[in-house]
N, C-alpha and C positions, 0 to 999 in steps of 0.2 A: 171596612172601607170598601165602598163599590165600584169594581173598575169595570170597564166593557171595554171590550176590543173586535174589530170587525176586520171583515176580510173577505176577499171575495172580486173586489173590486179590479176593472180594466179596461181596456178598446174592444167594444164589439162591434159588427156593423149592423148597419138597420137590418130590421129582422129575427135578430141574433138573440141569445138567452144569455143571461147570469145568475148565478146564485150567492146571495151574502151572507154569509155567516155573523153572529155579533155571539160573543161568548160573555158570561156577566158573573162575575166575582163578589164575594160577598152575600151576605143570608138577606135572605124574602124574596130570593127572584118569583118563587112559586108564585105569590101574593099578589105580586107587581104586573100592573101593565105594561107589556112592552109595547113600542114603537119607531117605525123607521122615518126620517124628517129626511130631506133633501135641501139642498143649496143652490142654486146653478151662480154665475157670476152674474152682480148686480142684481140679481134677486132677493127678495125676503127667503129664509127657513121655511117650508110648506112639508106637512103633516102627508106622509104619504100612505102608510098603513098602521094601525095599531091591533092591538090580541089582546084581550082582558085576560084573567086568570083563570074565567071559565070558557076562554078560549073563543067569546068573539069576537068574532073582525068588522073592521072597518077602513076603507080604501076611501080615497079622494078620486072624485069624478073620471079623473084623466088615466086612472091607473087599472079601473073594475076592468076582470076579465082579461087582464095581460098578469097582472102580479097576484100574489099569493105570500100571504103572511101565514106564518108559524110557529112553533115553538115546542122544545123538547125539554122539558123540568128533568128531568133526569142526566140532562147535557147542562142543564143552565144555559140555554143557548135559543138565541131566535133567529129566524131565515127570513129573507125574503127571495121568492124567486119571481125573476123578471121573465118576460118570455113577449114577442114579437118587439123589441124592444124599438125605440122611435130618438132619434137625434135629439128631441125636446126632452129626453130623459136624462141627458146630459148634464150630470149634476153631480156633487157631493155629496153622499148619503152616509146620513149618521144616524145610531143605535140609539134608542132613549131609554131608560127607566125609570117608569114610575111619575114622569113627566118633569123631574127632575135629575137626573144623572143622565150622563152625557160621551160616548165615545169619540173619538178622534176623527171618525171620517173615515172613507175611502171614496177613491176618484172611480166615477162610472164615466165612459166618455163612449156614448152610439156615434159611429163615422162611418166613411166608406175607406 
């Protein structure tokens, strides 16, 4: 069974950095692409970085050159690190695997 759990998340302010953790349970992480999806209220789900297995990335416009996607097979674990972070970053960002399995989320909220 494959569970993900993330963490990481909380109040920063503009400017400010976070780092997420997503930890994934369960065999084939190696295989899997991972990726991180965000939320904000009243929005759609938007695809914010994903890392194939041979470890390419791919970021959505608004995110290139602030975040950084990752991944450690030996952790069974993916990161994303946020860095100049922007109040329109403000959102619920969840772990994906495989483009199918799904963590719970964690609240990012940029403020002053």
């Amino acid at each position: 069974q494959v569970q993900l759990v993330e963490s990481g998340g909380g109040l920063v302010q503009p400017g400010g950095s976070l780092r997420l953790s997503c930890v994934a349970s369960g065999s084939g992480f190696i295989t899997s692409t991972m990726a991180w999806y965000r939320q904000a209220p009243g929005q759609q789900r938007e695809l914010v970085a994903s890392i194939s297995s041979g470890g390419r990335t791919n970021y959505v416009d608004s995110v290139k050159g602030r975040f950084a996607i990752s991944r450690d097979n030996t952790k069974n674990t993916v990161y994303l690190q946020m860095n100049s972070l922007k109040p329109e970053d403000t959102a619920v960002y969840y772990c994906n695997r495989g483009f199918t399995y799904w963590g719970q989320g964690t609240q990012v909220t940029v403020s002053l």
